[in-house]
N, C-alpha and C positions, 0 to 999 in steps of 0.2 A: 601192054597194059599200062594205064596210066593211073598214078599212085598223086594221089590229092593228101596235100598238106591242109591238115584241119587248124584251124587259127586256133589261135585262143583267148578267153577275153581279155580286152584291154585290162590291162594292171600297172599303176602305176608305178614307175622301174625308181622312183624312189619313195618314201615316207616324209612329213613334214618332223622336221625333230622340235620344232616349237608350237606347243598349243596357240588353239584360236582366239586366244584374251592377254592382255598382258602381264606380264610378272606382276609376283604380287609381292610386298617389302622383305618376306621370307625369302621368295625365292634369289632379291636380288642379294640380300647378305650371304644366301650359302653360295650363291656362284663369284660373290667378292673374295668370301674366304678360299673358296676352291681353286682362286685364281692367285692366291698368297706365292709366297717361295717356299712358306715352310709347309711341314703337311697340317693337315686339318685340326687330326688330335693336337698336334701340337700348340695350335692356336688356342681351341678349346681349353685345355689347361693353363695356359699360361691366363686366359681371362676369368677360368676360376681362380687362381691364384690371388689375382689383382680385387677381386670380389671380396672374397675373404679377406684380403688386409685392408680393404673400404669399410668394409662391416663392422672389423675388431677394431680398427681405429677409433670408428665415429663411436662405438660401444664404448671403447676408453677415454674419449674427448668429453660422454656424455657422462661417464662415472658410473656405469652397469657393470654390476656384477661378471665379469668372465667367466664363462660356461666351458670350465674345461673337464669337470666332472663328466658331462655327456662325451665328451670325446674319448679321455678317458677308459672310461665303461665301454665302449663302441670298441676299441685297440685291444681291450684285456678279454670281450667276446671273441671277436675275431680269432686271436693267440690261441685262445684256449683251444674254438675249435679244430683249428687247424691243428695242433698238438696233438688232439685225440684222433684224428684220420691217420 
């Protein structure tokens, strides 16, 4: 008795890991960052940081009022609720 090997269809034995269009300026900053030494969060924060002291600077070079009441208010919500859980 002769036992036949059924094929099966051609499939390709690997996938492309890169789409058919080229990067696009997002994609090449998150694989710049991903390619960093530190980890990602870590970048992240550290460029809101620098954000923030751009912002409050330029706010104090300009003579604006400091908005620390909204921060503030934001930390003493926060506290509370966490107190009441």
């Amino acid at each position: 008795m002769a036992t036949e090997v059924a094929e099966s269809p051609s499939v390709p034995e690997r996938e492309d890991r890169y789409p058919p269009y080229p990067a696009s300026v997002v994609d090449r900053f998150l694989g710049w960052v991903d390619s960093l030494p530190v980890p990602a969060w870590f970048f992240y924060l550290l460029l809101l940081a620098v954000q923030i002291i751009i912002f409050n600077g330029l706010a104090w070079i300009d003579g604006s009022p400091a908005d620390q009441d909204r921060l503030a208010h934001l930390l003493q919500h926060l506290f509370y609720r966490a107190a009441q859980n």
